[in-house]
Each structure stands twice: as structure tokens, then as C-alpha cells.
C-alpha positions as CSV (number, residue, x, y, z in Angstrom):
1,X,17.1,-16.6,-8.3
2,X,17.9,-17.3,-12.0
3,X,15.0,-16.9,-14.1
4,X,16.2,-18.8,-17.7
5,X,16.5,-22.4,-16.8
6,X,15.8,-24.8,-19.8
7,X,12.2,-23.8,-21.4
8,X,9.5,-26.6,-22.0
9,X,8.7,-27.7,-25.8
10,X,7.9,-25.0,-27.9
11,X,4.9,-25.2,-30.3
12,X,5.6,-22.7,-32.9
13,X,2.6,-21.6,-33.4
14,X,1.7,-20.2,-30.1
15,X,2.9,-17.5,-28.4
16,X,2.4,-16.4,-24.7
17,X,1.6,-13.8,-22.8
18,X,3.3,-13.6,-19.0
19,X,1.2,-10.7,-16.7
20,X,2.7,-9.7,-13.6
21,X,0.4,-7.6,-10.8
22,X,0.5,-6.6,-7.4
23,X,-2.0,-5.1,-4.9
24,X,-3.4,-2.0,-5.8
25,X,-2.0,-1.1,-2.6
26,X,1.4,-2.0,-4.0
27,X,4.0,-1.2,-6.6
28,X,5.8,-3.7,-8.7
29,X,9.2,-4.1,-8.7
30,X,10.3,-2.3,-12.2
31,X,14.0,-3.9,-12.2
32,X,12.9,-7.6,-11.0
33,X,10.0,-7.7,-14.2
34,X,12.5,-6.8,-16.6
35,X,14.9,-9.0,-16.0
36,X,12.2,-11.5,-15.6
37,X,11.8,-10.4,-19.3
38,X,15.0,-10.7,-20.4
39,X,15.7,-13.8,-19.1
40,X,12.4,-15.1,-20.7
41,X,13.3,-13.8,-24.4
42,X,10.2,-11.4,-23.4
43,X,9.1,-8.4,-26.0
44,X,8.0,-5.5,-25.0
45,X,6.7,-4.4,-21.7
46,X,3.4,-3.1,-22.1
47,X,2.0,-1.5,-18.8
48,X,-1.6,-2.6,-17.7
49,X,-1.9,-0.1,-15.3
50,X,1.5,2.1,-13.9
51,X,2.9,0.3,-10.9
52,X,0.3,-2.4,-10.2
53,X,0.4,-4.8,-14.1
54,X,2.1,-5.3,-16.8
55,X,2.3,-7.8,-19.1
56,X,4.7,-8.9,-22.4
57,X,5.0,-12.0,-24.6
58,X,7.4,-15.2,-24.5
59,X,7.3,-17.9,-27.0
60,X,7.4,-20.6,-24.5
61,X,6.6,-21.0,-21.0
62,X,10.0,-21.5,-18.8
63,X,10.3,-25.0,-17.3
64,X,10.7,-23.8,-13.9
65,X,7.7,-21.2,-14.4
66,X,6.9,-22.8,-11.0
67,X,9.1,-22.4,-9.2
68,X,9.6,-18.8,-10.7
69,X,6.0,-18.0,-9.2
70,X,6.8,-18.9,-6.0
71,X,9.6,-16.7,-5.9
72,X,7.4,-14.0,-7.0
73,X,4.8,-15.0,-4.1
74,X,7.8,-13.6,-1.7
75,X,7.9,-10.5,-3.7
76,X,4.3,-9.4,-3.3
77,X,3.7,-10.5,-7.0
78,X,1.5,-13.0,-9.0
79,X,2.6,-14.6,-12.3
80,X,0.0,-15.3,-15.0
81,X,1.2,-17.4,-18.2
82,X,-1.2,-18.4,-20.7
83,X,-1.6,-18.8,-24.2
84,X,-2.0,-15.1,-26.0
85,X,-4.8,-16.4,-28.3
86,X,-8.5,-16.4,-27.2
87,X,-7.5,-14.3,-23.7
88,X,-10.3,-12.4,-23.4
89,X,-13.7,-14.1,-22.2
90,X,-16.9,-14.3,-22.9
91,X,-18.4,-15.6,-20.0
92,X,-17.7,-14.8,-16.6
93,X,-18.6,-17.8,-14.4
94,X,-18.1,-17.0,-10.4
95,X,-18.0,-18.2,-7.2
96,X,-19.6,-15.7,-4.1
97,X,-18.8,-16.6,-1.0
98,X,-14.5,-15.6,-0.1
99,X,-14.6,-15.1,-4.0
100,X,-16.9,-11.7,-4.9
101,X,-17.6,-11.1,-1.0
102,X,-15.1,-11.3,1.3
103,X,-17.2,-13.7,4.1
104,X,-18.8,-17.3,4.2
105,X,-22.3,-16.4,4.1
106,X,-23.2,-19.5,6.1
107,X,-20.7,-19.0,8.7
108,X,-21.8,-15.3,9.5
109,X,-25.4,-16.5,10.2
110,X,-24.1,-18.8,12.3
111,X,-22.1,-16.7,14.0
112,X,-25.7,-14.7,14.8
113,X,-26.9,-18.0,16.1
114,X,-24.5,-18.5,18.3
115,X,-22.9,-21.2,17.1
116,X,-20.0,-19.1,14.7
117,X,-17.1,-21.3,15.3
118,X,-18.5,-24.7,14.9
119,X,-19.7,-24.2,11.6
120,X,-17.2,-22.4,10.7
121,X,-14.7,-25.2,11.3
122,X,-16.8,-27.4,9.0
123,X,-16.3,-24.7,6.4
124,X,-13.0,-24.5,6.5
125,X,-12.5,-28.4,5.8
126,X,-15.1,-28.4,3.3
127,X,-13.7,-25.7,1.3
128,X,-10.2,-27.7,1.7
129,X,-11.7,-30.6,0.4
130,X,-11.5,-32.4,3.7
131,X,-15.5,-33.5,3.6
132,X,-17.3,-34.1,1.2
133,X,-19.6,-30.5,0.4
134,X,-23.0,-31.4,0.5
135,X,-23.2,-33.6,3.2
136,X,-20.7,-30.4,5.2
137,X,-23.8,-28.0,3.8
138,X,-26.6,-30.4,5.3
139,X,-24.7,-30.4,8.7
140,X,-24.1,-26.4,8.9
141,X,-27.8,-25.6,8.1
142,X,-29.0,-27.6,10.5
143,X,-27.3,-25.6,13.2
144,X,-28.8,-22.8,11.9
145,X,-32.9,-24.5,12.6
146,X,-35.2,-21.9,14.6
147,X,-32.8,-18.9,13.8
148,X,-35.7,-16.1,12.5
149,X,-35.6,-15.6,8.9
150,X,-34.7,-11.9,9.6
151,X,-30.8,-12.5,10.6
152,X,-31.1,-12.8,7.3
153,X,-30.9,-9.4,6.7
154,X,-29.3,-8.5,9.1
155,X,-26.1,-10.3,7.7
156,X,-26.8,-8.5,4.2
157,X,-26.9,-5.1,5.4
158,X,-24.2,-5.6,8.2
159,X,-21.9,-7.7,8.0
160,X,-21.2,-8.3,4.1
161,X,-18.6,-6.4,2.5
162,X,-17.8,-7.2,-1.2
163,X,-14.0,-8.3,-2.9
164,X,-12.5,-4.8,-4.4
165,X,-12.9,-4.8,-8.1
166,X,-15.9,-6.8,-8.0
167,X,-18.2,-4.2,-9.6
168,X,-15.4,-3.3,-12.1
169,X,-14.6,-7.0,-13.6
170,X,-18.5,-6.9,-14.3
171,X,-19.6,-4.3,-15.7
172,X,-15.9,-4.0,-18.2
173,X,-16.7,-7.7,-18.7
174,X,-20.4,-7.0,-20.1
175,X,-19.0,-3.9,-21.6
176,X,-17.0,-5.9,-24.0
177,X,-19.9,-8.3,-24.3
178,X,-19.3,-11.3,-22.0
179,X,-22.5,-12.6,-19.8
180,X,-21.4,-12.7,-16.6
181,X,-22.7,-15.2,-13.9
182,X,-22.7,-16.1,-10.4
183,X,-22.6,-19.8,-9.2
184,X,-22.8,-20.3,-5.5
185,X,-22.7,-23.1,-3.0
186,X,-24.4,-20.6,-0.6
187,X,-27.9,-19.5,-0.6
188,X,-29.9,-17.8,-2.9
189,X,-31.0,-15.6,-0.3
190,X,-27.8,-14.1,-0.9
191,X,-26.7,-14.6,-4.2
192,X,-29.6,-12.3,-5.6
193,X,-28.7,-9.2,-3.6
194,X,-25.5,-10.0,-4.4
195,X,-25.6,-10.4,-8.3
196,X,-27.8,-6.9,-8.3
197,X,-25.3,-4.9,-6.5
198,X,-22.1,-6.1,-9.0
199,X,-24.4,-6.4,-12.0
200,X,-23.9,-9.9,-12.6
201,X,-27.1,-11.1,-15.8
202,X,-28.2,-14.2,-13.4
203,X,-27.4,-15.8,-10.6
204,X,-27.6,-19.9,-8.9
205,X,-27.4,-21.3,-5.6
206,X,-28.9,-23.4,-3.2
207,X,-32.1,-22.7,-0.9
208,X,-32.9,-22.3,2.6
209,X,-36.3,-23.7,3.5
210,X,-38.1,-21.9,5.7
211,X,-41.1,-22.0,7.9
212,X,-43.3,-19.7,10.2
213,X,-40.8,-17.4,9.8
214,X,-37.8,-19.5,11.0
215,X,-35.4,-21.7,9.2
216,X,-36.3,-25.2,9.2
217,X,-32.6,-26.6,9.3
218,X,-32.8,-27.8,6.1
219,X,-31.7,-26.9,2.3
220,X,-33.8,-27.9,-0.8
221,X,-32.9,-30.4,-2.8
222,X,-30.6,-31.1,-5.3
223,X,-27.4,-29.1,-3.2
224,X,-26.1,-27.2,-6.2
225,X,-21.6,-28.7,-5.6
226,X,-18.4,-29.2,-7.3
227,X,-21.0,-31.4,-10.0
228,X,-23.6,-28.9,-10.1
229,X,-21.4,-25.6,-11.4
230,X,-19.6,-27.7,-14.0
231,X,-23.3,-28.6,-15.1
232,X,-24.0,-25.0,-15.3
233,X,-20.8,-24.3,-17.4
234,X,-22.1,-26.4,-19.6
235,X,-25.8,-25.0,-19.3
236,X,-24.2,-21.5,-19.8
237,X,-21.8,-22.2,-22.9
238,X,-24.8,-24.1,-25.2
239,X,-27.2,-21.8,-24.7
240,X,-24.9,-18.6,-25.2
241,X,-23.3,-20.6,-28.2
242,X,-19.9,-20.8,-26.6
243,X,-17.0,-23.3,-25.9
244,X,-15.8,-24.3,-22.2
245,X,-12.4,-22.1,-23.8
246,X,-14.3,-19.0,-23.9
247,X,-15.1,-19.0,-20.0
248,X,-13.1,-17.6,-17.4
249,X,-14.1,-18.9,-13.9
250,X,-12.8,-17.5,-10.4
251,X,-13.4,-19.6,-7.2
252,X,-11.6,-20.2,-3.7
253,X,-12.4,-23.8,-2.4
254,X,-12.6,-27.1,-3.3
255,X,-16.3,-27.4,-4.9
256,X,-15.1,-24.7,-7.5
257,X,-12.2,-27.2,-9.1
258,X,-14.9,-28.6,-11.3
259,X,-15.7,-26.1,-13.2
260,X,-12.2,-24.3,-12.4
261,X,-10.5,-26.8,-14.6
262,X,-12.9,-27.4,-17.3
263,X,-12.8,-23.5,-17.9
264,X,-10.5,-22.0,-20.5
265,X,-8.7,-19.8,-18.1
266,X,-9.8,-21.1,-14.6
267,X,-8.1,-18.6,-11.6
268,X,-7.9,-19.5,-8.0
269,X,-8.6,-16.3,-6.1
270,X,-6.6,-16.2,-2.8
271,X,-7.7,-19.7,-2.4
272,X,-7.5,-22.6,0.1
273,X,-4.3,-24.7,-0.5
274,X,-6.0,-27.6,-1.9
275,X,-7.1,-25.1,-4.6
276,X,-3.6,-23.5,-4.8
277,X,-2.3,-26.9,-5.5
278,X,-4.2,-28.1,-8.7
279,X,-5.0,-24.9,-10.5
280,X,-2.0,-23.2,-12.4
281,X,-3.4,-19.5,-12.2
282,X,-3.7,-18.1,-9.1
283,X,-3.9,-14.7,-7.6
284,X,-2.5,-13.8,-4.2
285,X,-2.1,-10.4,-4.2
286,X,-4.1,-8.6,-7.0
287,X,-8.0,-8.2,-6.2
288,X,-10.8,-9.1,-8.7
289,X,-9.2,-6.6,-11.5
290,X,-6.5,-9.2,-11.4
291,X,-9.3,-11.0,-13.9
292,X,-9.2,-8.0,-16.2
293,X,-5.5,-7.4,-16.4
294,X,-5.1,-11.3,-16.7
295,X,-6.9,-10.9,-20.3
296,X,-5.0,-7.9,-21.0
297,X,-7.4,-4.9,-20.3
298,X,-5.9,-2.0,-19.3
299,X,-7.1,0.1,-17.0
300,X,-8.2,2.8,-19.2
301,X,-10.7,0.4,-20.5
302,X,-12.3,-0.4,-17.2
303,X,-15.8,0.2,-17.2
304,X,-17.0,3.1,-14.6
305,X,-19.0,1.6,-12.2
């Protein structure tokens, strides 16, 4: 496709940095990025990582920068434009649940009660934005009433498995100073072992009430939803002394657009399509370094985790 349609306004003052990535899996396609440059009036390539990210500046984003990421979808490659000023973050705000761990918590205790697909169709349309979240959260946990408080655990040790890069995004993220967070719709049951293993400095969500052992059927009240993480972005940002600009915030389904869009860089990470459709970065391909190389780390200054 041609790459150098008509270019939006261009402000001067600004330049812009346009990162291309892959899978780690993956290579990127070394002729298709530079004439991606070229066409672009891009400078330099400067390689993020060999193969997987690279990144150079333009001084305007291309009109059709839209339809130029879709074109790169088919090509195994995401497209990340954004302003070159203020990139890297100082507080990571994330989502758990399809975001840092690859499962619905909800839906794999369900699946241990037996009742695995219903719930996890009522997932699926509330991370779609197709019902409203906390009233979708009320009716999944009360399939789950009588289920012993130890499938629990057995979900943690078993069946969890966490988003590759995870541990690395933290701990380089803290390493350059940033307090990192995680924000869940999902239970707190899970968030804290969670937030220890990737390193995360706190963690919020909501919580399963229990009794004799069992669960009751019921969460506590207020449901921490789409309202309840944009409150905590703001929480987070006055007591840290920050701006909502200085934020980056990851997230997959609909009760993350809140907070998604009020952050300075907000990234849908292989998210549902109503996601895909209102938030302008999104990551396909890339796994959770795709955050790093998005403010231009490279990966020589990844943290060791």
C-alpha cells in the first residue's frame, strides 16, 4: 500500500516518534519499516531491540496512520505514534485479568465449579461492553456460592500463568523510578499474589465474601469498575505528585476505557474490539515489553528480573 498520503496539521513544535514491534517470536520486516520511513520523512532508525523494535521520528502523524496500522496488523506488526516529549512514564497503572495474566480469574473458578461456560459468556460481553460490569460481576459470583474457599488456590497454583514480559515492564519501570500499580475488576484474592510475583508497589480490586469456609455468592461493596480505576488514577497521580500525562495504563476490556483514555499514553493490550475501537495504541503482537519499547527503552536497559 502507499504509505505518504496527505499528512494531518503539523504543530511545529512537536515531533513524533513512530515504534514498530513484532512478537518476540518474530522478526520485523527490515525493507517494509524503511520504506515506511521514507515515506514518512522518518530520521534515523534506531533499533529497540534487533529484529523485534525499532523506532524513529516524523514531524507529523500521516493522515491515513490508520489505515497504515491495519496494514501492518496483516504483517505481524503494531504501529505506535505518539508525541516524542514526555514518553517515558512514571506511573504504571494496570489491568490483571487477560492484561498481566493470561486468564479471567473469575471464569477459571467457575470453570472448578462447574459452571465454566456460563460465566464465562457473561465475561466475554462484559468485557465487550455488552452489560453493564458490576451488575455482570454480581451475577458471575453468585454462581460461584458454596464453592470451598480452597479452589481458590487451587486456581493460583494451577491454572494461572502470567503475560510474557510482565515481570520485566515492572521491575525496568521502577528501575527508572515509576510506581507501578495494579487495578483489577477481579478479586483481591488474586491481585495480591499477583502484584508480589511481578513486583508491582500496591495493588486494588474487589472482594469475595466468604463464610464457613465457602463463598457466600456475593462481592463487597462498592464493585471497584470502569468509575472506580479512573478514581484511582486520580488517587495515584495527587498523592505521587503527578499529572494524568505522566501515566501509562494497559487494559483489555471495556471497564479499562476510563482510565485508558484519561491516561497520557493509554495502550489496549490484545484487547476486545470494543477496546480496539476507541483507543489509538494498541498492541497485537508484541507482549508486555511492547510497554517498554513504546517509551523507547531498549532492551539493554531492561531490568533483570
Amino acid at each position: 500500500m502507499a504509505y505518504n498520503e496527505p499528512v494531518a496539521i503539523r504543530n511545529p513544535c512537536l515531533m513524533f516518534t513512530v515504534t514498530l514491534l513484532t512478537s518476540p517470536a518474530c522478526q520485523l520486516n527490515h525493507a517494509l519499516a524503511d520504506s515506511l520511513r521514507i515515506a514518512l520523512g522518518g530520521g534515523a532508525i534506531r533499533w529497540l531491540n534487533p529484529d523485534v523494535a525499532l523506532e524513529f521520528e516524523i514531524p507529523q502523524p500521516p493522515a491515513n496512520a490508520t489505515r497504515i496500522q491495519e496494514h501492518l496488523q496483516g504483517e505481524g506488526i503494531d504501529m505506535v505514534i505518539q508525541p516524542s516529549a514526555n514518553r517515558r512514564k512514571h506511573l504504571l497503572l494496570a489491568d490483571m485479568d487477560s492484561t498481566m495474566i493470561r486468564q479471567e480469574c473469575i471464569d477459571e473458578l467457575a470453570t472448578e465449579a462447574g459452571v465454566g461456560d456460563h460465566v464465562a459468556a457473561i465475561t466475554a460481553r462484559a468485557m465487550n461492553g455488552e452489560l453493564a460490569f458490576e451488575a455482570a460481576l454480581r451475577a458471575r459470583v453468585e454462581h460461584l456460592k458454596g464453592i470451598e474457599t480452597c479452589v481458590i488456590d487451587t486456581v493460583l497454583n494451577r491454572r494461572l500463568t502470567y503475560m510474557p514480559g510482565g515481570a520485566t515492564l515492572v521491575a525496568t519501570m521502577k528501575a527508572h523510578g515509576a510506581h507501578c500499580s495494579l487495578i483489577s475488576g477481579g478479586f483481591t484474592a488474586f491481585t495480591a499474589r499477583v502484584a508480589a510475583d511481578l513486583g508491582f508497589d500496591d495493588h486494588r480490586a474487589n472482594r469475595l465474601l466468604t463464610k464457613g469456609g465457602r463463598l457466600t455468592g456475593q462481592v463487597a461493596e462498592p464493585i471497584l469498575g470502569r468509575d472506580a480505576k479512573v478514581t484511582r488514577l486520580h488517587e495515584l497521580t495527587a498523592r505521587l505528585g503527578l499529572t494524568a500525562a505522566d501515566v501509562l495504563a494497559v487494559g483489555d476490556g471495556a471497564n479499562d476505557l476510563g482510565m485508558l483514555g484519561l491516561a497520557g499514553t493509554g495502550l489496549a493490550l490484545h484487547a476486545k474490539p470494543v477496546v480496539q475501537d476507541r483507543v489509538n495504541i494498541r498492541i497485537n503482537h508484541g507482549d508486555l515489553t511492547a510497554l517498554l519499547y513504546a517509551q523507547g527503552y531498549s532492551v539493554a536497559e531492561f531490568a533483570p528480573v
